[in-house]
C-alpha positions in Angstrom: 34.1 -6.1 -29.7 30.8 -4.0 -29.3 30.3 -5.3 -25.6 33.8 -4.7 -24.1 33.4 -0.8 -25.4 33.9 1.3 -22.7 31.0 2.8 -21.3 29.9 6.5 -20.1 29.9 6.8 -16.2 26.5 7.9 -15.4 25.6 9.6 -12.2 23.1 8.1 -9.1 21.5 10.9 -8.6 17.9 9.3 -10.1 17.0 13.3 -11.3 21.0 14.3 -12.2 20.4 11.0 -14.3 17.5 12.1 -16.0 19.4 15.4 -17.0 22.4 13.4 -18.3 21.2 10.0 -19.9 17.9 10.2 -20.6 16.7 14.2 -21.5 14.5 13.0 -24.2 11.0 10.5 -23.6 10.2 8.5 -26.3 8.3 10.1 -29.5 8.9 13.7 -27.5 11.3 16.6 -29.5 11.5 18.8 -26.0 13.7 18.0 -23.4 11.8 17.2 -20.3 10.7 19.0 -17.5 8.9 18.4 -14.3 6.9 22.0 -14.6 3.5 20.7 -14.9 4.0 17.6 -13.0 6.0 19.1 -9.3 4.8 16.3 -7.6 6.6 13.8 -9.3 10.4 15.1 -7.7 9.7 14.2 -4.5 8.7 10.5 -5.3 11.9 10.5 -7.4 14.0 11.5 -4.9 11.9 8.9 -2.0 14.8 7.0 -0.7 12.3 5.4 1.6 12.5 1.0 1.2 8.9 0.7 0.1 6.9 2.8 -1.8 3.2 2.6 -3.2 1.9 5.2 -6.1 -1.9 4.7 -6.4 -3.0 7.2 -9.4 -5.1 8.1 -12.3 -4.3 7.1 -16.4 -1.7 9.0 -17.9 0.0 10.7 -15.0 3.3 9.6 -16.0 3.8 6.5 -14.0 5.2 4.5 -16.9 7.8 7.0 -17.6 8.8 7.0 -13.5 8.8 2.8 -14.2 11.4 2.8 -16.6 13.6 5.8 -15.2 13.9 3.4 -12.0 14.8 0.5 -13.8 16.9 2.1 -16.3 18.5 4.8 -13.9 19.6 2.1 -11.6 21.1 -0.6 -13.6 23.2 1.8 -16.4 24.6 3.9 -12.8 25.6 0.3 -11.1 27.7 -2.3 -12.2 26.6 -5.7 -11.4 23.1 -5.5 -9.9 19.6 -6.8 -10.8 16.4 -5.3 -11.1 12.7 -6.3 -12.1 9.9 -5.4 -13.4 6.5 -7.2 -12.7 3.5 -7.2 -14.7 0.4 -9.0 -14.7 -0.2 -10.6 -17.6 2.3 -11.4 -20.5 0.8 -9.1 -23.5 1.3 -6.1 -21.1 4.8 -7.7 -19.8 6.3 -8.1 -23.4 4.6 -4.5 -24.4 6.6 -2.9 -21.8 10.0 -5.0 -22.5 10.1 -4.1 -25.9 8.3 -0.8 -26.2 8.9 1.2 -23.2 12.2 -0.5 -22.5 14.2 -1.3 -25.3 12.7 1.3 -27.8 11.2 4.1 -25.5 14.1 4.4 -23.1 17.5 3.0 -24.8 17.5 3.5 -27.9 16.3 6.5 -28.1 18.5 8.0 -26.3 22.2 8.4 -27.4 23.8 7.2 -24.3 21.7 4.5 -23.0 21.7 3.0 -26.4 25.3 2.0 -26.1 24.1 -0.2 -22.8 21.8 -3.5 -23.7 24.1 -6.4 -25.4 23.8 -7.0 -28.7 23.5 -10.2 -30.9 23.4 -13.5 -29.2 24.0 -11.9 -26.1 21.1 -9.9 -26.7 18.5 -11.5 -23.9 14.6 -11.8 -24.6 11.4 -10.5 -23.7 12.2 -11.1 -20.1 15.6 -10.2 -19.5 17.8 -7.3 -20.5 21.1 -7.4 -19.8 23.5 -4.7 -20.0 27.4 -4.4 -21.2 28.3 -3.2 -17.2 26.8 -6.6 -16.4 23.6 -5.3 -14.4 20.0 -7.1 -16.0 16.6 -5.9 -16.2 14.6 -8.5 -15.5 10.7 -8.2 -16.9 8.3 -11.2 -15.2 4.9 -11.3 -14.2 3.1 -12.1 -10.9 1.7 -15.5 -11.7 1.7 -18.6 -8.9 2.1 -16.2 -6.3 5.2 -14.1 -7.6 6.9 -17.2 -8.4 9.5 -15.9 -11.2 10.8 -13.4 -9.0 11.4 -15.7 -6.5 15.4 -16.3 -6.3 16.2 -13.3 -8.0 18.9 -11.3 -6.1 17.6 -8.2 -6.6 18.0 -4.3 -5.7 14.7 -2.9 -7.4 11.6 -4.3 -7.8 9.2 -2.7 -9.6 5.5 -3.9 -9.5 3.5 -2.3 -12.0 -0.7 -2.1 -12.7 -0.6 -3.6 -9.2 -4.3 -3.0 -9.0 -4.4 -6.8 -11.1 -1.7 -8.5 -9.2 -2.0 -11.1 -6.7 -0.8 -9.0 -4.2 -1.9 -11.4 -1.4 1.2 -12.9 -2.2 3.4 -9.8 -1.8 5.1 -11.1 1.6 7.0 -13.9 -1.0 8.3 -11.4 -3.2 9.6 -9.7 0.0 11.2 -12.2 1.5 12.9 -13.1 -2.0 14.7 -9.1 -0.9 15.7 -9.7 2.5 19.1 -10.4 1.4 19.6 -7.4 -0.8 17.6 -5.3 1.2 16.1 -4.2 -2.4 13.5 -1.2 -2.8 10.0 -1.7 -3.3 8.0 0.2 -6.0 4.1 -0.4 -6.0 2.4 1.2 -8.6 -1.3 1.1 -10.1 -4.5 2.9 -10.9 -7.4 2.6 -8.0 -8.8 -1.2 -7.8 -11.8 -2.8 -6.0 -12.9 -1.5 -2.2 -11.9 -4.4 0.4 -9.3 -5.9 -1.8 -5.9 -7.0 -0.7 -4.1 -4.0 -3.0 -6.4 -1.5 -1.1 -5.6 -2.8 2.3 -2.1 -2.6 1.4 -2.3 0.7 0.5 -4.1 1.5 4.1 -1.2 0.5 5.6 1.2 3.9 3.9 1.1 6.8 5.5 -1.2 7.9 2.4 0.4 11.4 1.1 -2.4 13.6 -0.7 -0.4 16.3 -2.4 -1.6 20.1 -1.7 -1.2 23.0 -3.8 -0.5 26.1 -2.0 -3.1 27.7 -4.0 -6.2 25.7 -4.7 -7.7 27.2 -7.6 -3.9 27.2 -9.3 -5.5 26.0 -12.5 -6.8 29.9 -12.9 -3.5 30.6 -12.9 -2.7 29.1 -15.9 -1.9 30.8 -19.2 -3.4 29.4 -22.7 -3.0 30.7 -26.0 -4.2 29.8 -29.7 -2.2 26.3 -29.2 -3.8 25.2 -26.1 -1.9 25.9 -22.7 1.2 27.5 -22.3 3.9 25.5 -21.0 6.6 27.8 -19.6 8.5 28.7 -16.3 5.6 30.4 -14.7 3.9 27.3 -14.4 6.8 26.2 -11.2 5.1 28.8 -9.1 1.3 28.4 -10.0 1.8 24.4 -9.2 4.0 25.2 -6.1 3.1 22.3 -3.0 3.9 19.7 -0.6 2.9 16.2 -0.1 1.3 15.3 3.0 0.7 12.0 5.0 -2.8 11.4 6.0 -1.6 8.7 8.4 1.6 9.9 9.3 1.8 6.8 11.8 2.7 4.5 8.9 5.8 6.3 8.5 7.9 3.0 7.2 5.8 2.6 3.9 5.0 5.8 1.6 2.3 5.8 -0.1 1.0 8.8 -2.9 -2.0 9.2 -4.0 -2.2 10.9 -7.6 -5.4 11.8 -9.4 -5.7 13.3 -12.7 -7.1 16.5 -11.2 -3.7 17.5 -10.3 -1.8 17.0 -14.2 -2.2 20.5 -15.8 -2.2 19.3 -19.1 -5.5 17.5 -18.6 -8.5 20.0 -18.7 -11.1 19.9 -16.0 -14.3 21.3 -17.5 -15.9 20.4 -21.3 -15.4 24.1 -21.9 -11.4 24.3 -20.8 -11.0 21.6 -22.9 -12.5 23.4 -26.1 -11.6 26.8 -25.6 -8.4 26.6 -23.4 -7.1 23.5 -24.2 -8.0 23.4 -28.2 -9.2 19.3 -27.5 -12.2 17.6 -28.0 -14.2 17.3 -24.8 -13.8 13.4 -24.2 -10.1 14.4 -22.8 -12.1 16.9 -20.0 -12.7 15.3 -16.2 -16.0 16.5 -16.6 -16.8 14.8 -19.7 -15.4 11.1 -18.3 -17.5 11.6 -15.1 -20.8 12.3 -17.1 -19.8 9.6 -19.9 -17.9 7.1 -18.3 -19.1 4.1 -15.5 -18.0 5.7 -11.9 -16.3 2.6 -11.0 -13.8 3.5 -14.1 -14.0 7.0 -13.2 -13.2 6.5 -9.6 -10.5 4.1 -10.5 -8.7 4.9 -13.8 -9.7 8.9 -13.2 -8.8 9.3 -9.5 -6.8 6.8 -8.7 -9.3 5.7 -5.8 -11.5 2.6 -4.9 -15.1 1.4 -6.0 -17.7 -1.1 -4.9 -17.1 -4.0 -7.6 -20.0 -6.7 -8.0 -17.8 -9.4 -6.9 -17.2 -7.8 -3.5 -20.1 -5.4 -2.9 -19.3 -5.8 0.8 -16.1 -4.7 2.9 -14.5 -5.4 5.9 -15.3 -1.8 6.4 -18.7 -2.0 5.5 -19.6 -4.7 8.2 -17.7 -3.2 11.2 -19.4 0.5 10.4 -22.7 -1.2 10.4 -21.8 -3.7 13.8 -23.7 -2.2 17.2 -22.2 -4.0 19.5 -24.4 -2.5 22.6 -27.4 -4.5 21.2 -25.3 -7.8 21.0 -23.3 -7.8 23.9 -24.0 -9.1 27.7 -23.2 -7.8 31.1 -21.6 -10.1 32.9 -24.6 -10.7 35.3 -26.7 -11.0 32.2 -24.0 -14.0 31.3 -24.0 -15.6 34.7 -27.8 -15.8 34.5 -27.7 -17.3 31.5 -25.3 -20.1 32.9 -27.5 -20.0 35.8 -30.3 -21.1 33.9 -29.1 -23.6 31.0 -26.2 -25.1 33.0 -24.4 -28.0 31.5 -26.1 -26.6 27.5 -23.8 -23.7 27.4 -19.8 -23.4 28.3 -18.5 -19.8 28.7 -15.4 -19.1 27.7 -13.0 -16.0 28.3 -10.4 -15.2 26.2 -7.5 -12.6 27.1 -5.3 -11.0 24.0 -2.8 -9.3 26.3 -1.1 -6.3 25.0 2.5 -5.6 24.2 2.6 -2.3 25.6 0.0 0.4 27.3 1.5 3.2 24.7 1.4 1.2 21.3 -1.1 -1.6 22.1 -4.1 -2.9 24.1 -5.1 -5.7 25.8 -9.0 -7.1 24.5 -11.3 -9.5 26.6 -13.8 -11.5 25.0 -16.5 -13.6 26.1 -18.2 -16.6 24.2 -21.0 -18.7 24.9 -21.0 -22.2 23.0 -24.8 -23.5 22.7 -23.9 -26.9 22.6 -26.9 -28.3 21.4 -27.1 -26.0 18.3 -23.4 -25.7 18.1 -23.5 -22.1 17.9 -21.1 -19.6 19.0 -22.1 -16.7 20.3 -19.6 -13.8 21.0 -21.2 -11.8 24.1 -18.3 -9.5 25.9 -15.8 -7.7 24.3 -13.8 -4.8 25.9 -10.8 -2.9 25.1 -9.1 -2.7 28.2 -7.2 1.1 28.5 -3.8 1.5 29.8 -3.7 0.3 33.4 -1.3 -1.5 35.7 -0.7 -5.3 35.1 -1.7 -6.0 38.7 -4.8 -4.1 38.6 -5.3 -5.7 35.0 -5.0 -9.3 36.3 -8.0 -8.5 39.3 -10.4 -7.1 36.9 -10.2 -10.1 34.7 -10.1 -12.2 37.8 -13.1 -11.0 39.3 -14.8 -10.5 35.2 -14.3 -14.4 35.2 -16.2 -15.2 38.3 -19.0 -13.2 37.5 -19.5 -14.0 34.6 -19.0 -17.7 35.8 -17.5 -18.9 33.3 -15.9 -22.4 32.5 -13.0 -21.8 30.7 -10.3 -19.0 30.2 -7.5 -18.4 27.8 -4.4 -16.0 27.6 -1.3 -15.4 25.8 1.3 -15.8 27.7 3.8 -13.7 26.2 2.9 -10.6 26.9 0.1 -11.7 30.2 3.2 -13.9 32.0 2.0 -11.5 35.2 -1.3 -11.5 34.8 -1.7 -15.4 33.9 0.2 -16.2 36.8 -1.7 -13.6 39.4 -5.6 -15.0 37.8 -4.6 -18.3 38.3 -3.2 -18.0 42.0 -5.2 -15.1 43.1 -3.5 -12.0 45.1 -4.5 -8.7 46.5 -5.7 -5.4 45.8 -2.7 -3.3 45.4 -3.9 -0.2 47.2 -6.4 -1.8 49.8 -4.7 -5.5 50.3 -7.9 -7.1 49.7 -7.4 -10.4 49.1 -9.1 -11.7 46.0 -9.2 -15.6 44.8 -7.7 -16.9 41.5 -9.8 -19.1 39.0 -7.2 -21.9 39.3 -4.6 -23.0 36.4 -7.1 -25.9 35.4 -9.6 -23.0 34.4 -7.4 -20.7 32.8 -5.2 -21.7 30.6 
């Protein structure tokens, strides 16, 4: 009879939600307010179908975890959600404390949702009397126990320790639902999958109109003073530092911007009334900078196990003391014949405005059976026609042996090396490298 009660109606609205269902966090007497924490709103209120929130400790990220998956299912009938962990000590932690206890039932109306008695569910699943389930995995095999799920919200949490090389699974496990994306962690290892993936958001850094707001603030013989002045002292706006990646948010979220953490030692003793281990200044002195840059700012570190980048390598690659002219290739040819076989390789472009065409050369030493990579050049936006002579006439001089190009973007230019044509302003006629050479 307890699950056929009829239940509240609860709005959408993720923040009208808030207001109604859940005004209370769990263990707190004071109704909640985003004063101190202005930022948070607008990821709230992110409608976008992938978002990524790469932050510090204790900025509230749990709390923003459970509003999602709570807000969503006790608003809808009949939908799925889930929440993914990495490891099952912090999965079942989060199912029965932040879940059931922090978010339920301690709040009067969403206490009336989960099922009771053998209905009830487990450590993984909740489901609720409007027939919507919470479903709490983790990331093992490659997201494997969130494939099949039909699901609206997926929530992946402490990302920094998934296996987020295997993200395009849990994506294509969405297509049908076209479910929404949540990414969030601290800062992880430089070069790692999870910090590529973040490379490719438009990476919002949130601004505070004025930059030394934290003299603004007002402290008393509590600590600081929590009150409606604070809304204008934290007053900003996020902003994308790669605005071009405008189909996946991303926010970045240190510590240095939560008000209730002191910045100096001395804030934290005299302002704050704490001992100084909570100041920023303290962990940085104290603390090992790859916890401090990660679990502090929310950014990246060198880690043992990858003490080189991608980023690294290509910032330290000069590629005028490795590469060839193309006379300087034809001499080689020239002088070790039938030992070497040059090769010339075409990745044509989709588009001069969004996308260039690259040419690369390689010599095979075929009695070391090395490759070596002697031309490359990132061709700018040109016509196809005067694209397909240069590459023509590259080939010859080079003298190379071999060519390759994709033909689904080069149909044109395959066609017109192959054959040969002429120059489109003089009508010069130039020879093609023959289809048996370039392929």
């Amino acid at each position: 009879m307890e699950d056929e009660e009829e239940l509240p109606v609860l709005p959408q609205d993720i923040m009208k939600w808030i207001n109604v269902a859940r005004p209370y966090i769990e263990g707190q007497s004071e109704k909640r307010t985003f004063l101190t924490i202005p930022f948070w709103e607008d990821i709230y209120k992110d409608q976008s179908q992938d978002i990524m929130v790469v932050a510090g400790r204790q900025v509230y990220k749990s709390t923003f975890a459970t509003d999602v998956l709570a807000g969503y299912t006790t608003s809808r009938n009949n939908i799925s959600v889930c929440y993914v962990s990495y490891d099952d000590v912090n999965r079942n932690a989060f199912s029965n404390q932040k879940l059931r206890v922090g978010t339920f039932l301690t709040n009067e109306i969403l206490q009336r949702f989960p099922r009771s008695g053998k209905s009830a569910g487990s450590v993984g699943e909740i489901p609720l009397k409007n027939n919507s389930t919470i479903y709490i995995t983790t990331d093992h095999w490659g997201y494997r126990h969130v494939e099949g799920k039909s699901l609206k919200i997926c929530v992946l949490d402490e990302a920094q320790y998934h296996e987020i090389q295997f993200l395009p699974k849990l994506q294509e496990a969405m297509t049908a639902t076209k479910g929404r994306l949540y990414i969030l962690g601290i800062g992880g290892e430089s070069g790692s999958p999870y910090e590529r993936l973040y490379h490719t958001t438009d990476q919002r850094e949130w601004f505070f109109d004025d930059e030394n707001w934290r003299d603004s603030l007002q402290f008393d013989e509590n600590g600081l003073v929590i009150d409606s002045y604070i809304s204008n002292v934290m007053k900003g706006e996020w902003i994308p530092q790669k605005p071009q990646n405008d189909l996946f948010h991303g926010y970045h979220l240190p510590q240095y911007h939560i008000a209730t953490i002191p910045l100096t030692i001395d804030d934290a003793v005299n302002k704050y009334k704490l001992h100084p281990k909570f100041s920023i200044e303290w962990k940085k002195k104290h603390n090992p900078s790859s916890i401090f840059n990660s679990h502090v700012l929310g950014g990246f570190f060198h880690a043992s196990r990858r003490p080189v980048t991608r980023e690294m390598v290509e910032r330290c690659m000069d590629y005028s003391k490795v590469l060839l002219t193309a006379k300087e290739i034809a001499e080689i040819k020239d002088k070790y014949q039938n030992k070497v076989k040059i090769s010339l390789g075409v990745d044509f472009g989709s588009s001069p405005s969004r996308s260039a065409t690259v040419i690369c050369i390689l010599i095979d030493w075929k009695e070391t059976g090395r490759y070596q990579m002697v031309f490359m050049e990132k061709r700018p936006a040109e016509n196809q026609m005067d694209q397909a002579e240069y590459i023509t006439r590259l080939f010859h001089e080079a003298k190379c042996d071999i060519g390759f190009g994709d033909l689904g973007y080069g149909a044109i230019q395959v066609k017109t090396i192959q054959d040969g044509s002429a120059n489109r302003e003089s009508g010069k006629l130039f020879k093609g490298v023959t289809p048996q050479k370039f392929v």
